[in-house]
LUMGUKOL-975327 format. One record per residue (C-alpha): residue number from 1; x negated, y, z negated. Coordinates in steps of 0.001 Angstrom, whole numbers, plus 524288, in hexadecimal, padded with zeros to 5 digits. Each point is the difference from the previous one (the first is absolute). Example, Ala and Ser with C-alpha at 12.3 -4.5 7.8 and 13.67 -1.06 7.14 Angstrom:
<recs>
+-----+-------+-------+-------+
|   k |     x |     y |     z |
+-----+-------+-------+-------+
|   1 | 7CFF4 | 7EE6C | 7E188 |
|   2 | 7FAA6 | 80D70 | 80294 |
+-----+-------+-------+-------+
</recs>
This chain:
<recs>
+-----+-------+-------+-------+
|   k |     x |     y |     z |
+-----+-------+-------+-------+
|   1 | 22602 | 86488 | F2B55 |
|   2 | 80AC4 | 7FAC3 | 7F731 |
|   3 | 80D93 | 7FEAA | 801E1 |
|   4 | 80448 | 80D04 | 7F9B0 |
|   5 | 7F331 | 80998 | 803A7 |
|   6 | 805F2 | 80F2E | 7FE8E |
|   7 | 80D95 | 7FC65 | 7FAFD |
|   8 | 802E5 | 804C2 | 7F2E3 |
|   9 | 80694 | 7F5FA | 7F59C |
|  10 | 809BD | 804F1 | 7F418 |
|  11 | 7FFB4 | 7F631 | 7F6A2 |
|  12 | 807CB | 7FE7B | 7F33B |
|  13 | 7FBA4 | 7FA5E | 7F3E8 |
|  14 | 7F19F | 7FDC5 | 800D4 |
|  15 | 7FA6F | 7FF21 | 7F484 |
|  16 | 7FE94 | 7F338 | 7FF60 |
|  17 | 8054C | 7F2D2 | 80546 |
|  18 | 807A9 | 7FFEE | 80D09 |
|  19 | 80040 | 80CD6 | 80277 |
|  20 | 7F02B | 802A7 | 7FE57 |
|  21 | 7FD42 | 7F465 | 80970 |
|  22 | 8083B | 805A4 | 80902 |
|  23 | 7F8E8 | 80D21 | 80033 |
|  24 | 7F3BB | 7F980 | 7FFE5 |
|  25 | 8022C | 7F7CC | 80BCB |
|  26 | 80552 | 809DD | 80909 |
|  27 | 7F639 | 807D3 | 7FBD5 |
|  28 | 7F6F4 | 7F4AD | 8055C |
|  29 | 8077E | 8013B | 80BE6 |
|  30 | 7FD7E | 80BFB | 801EB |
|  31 | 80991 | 80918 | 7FA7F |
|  32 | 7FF3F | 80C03 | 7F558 |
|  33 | 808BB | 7FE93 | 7F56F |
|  34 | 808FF | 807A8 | 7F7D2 |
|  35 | 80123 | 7F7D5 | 7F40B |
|  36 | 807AA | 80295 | 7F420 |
|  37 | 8043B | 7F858 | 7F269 |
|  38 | 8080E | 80533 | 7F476 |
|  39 | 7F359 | 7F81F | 7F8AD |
|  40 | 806F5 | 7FFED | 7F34A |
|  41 | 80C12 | 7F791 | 7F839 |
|  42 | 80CE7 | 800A7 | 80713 |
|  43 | 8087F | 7F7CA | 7F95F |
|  44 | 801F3 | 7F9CC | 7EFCA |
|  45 | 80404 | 7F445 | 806C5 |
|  46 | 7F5C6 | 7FDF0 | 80A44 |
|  47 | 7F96A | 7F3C5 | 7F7CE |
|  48 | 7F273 | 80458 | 808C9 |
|  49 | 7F5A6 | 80730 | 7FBA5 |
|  50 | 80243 | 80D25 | 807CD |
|  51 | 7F541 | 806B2 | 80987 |
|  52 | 7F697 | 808A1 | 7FA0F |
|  53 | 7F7BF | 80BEA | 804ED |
|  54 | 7F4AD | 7F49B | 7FFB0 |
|  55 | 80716 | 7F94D | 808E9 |
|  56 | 802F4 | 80B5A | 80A3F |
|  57 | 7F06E | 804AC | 7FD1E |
|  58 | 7FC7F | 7F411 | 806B0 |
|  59 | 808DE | 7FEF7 | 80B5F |
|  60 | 7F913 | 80C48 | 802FB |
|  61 | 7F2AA | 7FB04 | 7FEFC |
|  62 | 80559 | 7F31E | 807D4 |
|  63 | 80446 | 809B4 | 80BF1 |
|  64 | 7F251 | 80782 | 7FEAA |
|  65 | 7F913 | 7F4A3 | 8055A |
|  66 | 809C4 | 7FE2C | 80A95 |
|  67 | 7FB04 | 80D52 | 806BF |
|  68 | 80C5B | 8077F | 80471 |
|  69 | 8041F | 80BE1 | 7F938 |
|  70 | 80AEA | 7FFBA | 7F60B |
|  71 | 807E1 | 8049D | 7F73B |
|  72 | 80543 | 7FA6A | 7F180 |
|  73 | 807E8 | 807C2 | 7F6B2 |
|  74 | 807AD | 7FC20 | 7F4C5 |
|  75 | 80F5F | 80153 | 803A5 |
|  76 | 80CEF | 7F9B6 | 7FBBB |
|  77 | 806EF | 7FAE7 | 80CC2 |
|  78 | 80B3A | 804ED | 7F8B8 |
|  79 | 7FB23 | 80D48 | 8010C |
|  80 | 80361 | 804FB | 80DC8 |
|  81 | 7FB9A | 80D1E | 7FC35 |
|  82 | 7F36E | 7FBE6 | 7FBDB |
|  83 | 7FEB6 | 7F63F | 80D36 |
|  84 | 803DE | 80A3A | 80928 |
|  85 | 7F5C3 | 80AE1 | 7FABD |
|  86 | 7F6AE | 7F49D | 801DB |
|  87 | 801E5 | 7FD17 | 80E2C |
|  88 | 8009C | 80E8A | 80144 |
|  89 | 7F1F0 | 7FFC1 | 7FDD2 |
|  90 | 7FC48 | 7F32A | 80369 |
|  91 | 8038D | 7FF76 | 80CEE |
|  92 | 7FA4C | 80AEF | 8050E |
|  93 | 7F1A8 | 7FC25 | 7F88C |
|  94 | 8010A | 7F3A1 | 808A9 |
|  95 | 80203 | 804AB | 80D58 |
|  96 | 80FFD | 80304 | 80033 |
|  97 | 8040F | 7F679 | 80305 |
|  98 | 8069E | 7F299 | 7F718 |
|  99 | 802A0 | 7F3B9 | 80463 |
| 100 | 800E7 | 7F51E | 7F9DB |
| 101 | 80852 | 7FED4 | 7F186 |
| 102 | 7FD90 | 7F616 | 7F692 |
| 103 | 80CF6 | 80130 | 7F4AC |
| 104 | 7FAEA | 7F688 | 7F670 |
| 105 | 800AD | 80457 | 7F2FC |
| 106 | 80901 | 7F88B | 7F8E7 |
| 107 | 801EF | 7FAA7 | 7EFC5 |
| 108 | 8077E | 7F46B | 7FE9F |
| 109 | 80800 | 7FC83 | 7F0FA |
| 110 | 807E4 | 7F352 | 7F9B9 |
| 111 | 80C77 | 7FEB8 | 7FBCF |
| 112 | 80D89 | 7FA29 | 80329 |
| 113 | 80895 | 80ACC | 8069A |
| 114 | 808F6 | 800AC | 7F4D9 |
| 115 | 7F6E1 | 80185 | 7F59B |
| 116 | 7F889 | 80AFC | 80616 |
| 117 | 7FFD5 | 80CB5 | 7FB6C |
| 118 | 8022A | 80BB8 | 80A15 |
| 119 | 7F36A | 80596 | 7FFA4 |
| 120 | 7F910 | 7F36D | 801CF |
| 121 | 808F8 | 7FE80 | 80DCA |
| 122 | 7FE95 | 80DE0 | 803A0 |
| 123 | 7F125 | 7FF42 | 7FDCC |
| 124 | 7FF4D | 7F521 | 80BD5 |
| 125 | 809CF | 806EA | 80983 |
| 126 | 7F80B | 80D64 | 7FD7C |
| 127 | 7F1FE | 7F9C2 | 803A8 |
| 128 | 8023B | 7F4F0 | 8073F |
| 129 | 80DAA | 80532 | 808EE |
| 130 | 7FE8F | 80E79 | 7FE8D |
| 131 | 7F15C | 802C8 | 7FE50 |
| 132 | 80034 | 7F93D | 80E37 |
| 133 | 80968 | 80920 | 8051B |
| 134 | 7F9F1 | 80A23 | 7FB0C |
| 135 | 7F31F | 7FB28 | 80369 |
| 136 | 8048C | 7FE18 | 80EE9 |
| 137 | 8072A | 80D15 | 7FE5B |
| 138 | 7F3AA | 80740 | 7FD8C |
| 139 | 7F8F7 | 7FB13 | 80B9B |
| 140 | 80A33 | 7FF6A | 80B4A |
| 141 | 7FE4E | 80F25 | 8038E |
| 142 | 7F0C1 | 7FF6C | 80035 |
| 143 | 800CE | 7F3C5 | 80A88 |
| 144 | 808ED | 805EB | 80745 |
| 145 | 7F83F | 80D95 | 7FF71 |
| 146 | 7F447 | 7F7C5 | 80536 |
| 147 | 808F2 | 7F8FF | 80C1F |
| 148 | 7F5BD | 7F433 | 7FF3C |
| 149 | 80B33 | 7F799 | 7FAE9 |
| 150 | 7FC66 | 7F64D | 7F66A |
| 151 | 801AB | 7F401 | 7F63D |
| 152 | 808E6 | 801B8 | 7F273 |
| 153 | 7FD43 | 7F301 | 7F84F |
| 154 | 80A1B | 7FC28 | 7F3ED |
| 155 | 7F9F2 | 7F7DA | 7F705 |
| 156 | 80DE3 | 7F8E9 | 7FC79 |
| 157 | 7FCEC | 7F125 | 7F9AE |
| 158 | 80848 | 7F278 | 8017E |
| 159 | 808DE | 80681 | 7F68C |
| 160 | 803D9 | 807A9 | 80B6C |
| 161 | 805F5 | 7F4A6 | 807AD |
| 162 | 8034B | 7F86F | 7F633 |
| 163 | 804C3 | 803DE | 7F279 |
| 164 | 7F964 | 7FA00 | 7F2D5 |
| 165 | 805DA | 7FF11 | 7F2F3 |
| 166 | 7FAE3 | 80A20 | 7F44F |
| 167 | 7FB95 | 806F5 | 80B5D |
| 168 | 80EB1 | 80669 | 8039A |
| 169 | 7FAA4 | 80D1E | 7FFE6 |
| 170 | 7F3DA | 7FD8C | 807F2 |
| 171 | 80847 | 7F8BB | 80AA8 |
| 172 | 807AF | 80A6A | 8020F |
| 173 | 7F527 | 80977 | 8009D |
| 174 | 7F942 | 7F90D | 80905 |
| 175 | 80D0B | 7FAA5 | 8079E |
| 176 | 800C5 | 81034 | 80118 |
| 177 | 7F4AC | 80036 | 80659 |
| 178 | 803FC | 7F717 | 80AA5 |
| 179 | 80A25 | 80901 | 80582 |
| 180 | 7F8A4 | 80BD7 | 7FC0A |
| 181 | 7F57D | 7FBC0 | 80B25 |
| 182 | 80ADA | 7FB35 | 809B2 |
| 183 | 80869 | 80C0A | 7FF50 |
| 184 | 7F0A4 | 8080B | 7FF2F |
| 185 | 7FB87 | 7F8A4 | 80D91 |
| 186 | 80C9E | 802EF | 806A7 |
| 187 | 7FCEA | 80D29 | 7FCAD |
| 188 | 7F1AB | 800D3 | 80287 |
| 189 | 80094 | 7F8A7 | 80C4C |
| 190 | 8025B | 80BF1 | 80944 |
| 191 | 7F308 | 8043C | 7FB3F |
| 192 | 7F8F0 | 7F3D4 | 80014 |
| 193 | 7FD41 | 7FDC8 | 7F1FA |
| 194 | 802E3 | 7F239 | 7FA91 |
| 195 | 80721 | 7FAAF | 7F444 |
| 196 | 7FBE1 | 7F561 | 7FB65 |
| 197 | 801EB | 7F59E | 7F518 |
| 198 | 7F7B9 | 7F6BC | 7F813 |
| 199 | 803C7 | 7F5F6 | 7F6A8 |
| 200 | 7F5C6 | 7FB00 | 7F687 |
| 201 | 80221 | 7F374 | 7F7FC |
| 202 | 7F510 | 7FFA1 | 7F279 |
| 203 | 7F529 | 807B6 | 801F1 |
| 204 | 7F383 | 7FF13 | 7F842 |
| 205 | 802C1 | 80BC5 | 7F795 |
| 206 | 80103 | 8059E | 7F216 |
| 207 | 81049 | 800D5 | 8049E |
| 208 | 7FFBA | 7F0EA | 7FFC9 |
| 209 | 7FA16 | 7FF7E | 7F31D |
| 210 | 80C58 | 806E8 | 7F9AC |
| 211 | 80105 | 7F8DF | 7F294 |
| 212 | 80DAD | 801D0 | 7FFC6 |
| 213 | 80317 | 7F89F | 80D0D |
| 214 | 7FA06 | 7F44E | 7F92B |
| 215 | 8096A | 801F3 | 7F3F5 |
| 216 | 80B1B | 801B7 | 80910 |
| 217 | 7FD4E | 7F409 | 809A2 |
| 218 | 7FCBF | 7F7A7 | 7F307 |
| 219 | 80D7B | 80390 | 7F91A |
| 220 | 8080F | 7FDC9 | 80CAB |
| 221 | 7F78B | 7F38F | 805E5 |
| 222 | 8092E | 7FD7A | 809F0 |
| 223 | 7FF25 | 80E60 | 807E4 |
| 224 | 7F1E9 | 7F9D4 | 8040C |
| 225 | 8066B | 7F996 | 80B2B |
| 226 | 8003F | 80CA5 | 805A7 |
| 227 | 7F1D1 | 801D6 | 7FE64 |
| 228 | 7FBB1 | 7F64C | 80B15 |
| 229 | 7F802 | 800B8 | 80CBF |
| 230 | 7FD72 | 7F68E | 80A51 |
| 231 | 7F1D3 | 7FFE2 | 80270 |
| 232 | 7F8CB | 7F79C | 7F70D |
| 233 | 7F0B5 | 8028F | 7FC62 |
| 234 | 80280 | 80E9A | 7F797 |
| 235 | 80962 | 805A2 | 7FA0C |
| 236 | 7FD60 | 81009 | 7FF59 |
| 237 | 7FA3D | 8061A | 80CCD |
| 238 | 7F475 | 808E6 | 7FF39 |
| 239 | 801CE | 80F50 | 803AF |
| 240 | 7F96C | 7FD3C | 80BA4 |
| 241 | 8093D | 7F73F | 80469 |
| 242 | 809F8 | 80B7A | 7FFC5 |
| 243 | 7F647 | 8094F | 80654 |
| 244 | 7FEAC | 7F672 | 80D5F |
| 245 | 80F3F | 80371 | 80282 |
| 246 | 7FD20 | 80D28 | 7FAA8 |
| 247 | 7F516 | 803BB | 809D7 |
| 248 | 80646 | 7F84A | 80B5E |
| 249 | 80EDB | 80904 | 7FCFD |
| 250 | 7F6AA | 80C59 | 7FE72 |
| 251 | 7F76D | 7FEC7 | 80E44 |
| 252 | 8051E | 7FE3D | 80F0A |
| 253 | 8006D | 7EF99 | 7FE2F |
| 254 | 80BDA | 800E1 | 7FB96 |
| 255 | 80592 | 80C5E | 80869 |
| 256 | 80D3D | 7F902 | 804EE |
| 257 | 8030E | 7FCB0 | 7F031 |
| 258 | 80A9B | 807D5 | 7F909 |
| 259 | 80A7B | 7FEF8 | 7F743 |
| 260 | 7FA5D | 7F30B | 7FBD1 |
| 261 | 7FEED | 7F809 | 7F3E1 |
| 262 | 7F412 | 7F983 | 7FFFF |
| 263 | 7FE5C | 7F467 | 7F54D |
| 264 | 7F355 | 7FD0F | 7F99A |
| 265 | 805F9 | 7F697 | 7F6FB |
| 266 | 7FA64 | 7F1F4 | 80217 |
| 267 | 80C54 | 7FB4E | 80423 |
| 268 | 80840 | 80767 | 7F286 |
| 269 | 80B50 | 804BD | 80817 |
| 270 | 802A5 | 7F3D9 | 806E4 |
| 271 | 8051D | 7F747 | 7F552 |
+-----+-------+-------+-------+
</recs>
């Protein structure tokens, strides 16, 4: 039996990277999965190659070996319309009832807050501040149709406790985020759901191999200072290392946790 056997998992942003090893683990755990990813280009000034329908093709043959049903679709977290009718459906094909909810999609972009066109800001606070609301939104009414309470995860990042420069517009986002979840457990706690945080530092993904974060930290040398971590030995985590906290917020381990920010920084947001 694993941690999560007959829970049901919504999971953002799965078609590759973070978000796929997330659904892939809890499916290990046990748990069927509603997975979605917009699996195309977001944003001009994302310097990352952007996920493909390759990429969501194999998150689906990754969860087919797990052995719990699921579901993946393609949908835009800042589509509510198009999230709702999915849950409509989804829910019910897995036993009505939804648990757990993984908001991780996210882009991330470069550029001093001054010199930044609107869209480029507006692109971050729609996915990464919005598309969680939206996301968490969605969900709320099937978990509390289901009374089973349950686990809301917010994939924020160390730019959520502590802000970085060319990154004004993700900090903020992901700042959001932060009180989004506090004001979101208050809320939810009547009904047993929990709100939690999570605050990545690098993780081993095409997002950290943005070409334009290397132009941007080599023009301005000295905003690397703010790129530090404690622990010595690596410097980028592996997914993995975000799905441990991920699994542990999502099953009963961690049922007196809410309102939370849990680091998982090697040390980032302590100096």
């Amino acid at each position: 039996m694993g941690l999560l056997e007959r829970r049901v998992a919504f999971v953002t942003g799965v078609a590759r990277g973070q978000g796929r090893n997330h659904a892939v683990r809890l499916a290990a755990e046990g748990a069927s999965v509603i997975g979605i990813d917009i699996a195309a280009p977001v944003s001009e000034y994302s310097g990352y190659s952007a996920a493909t329908a390759s990429d969501l093709a194999e998150t689906v043959t990754l969860l087919e070996a797990q052995g719990p049903p699921f579901i993946i679709e393609t949908v835009d977290v800042r589509d509510s319309a198009a999230m709702d009718g999915l849950l409509a459906k989804a829910v019910p094909a897995l036993g009505d009832r939804l648990d757990i909810v993984v908001a991780n999609a996210g882009i991330v972009s470069w550029s001093r807050f001054w010199e930044m066109p609107d869209d480029q800001w507006q692109s971050i606070i729609d996915v990464n501040l919005t598309g969680v609301w939206r996301t968490m939104k969605s969900a709320v009414p099937h978990m509390l149709a289901a009374g089973n309470g349950g686990s809301m995860i917010v994939v924020s990042s160390v730019a959520g406790i502590k802000s970085l420069p060319a990154q004004a517009h993700y900090s903020a986002a992901k700042h959001g985020l932060v009180g989004l979840a506090k004001a979101a457990a208050i809320e939810l706690g009547e009904y047993g759901i929990r709100v939690n945080t999570i605050h990545p530092w690098g993780v081993a993904t095409p997002m950290t191999q943005d070409n334009r974060m290397h132009e941007t930290l080599d023009a301005h040398p000295h905003y690397r200072m703010s790129f530090c971590s404690v622990l010595s030995g690596f410097t980028l985590a592996e997914p993995s290392d975000i799905s441990d906290a991920v699994v542990w917020l999502a099953s009963d381990l961690s049922r007196t946790v809410t309102g939370a920010q849990l680091p998982l920084d090697m040390g980032a947001t302590t100096v």
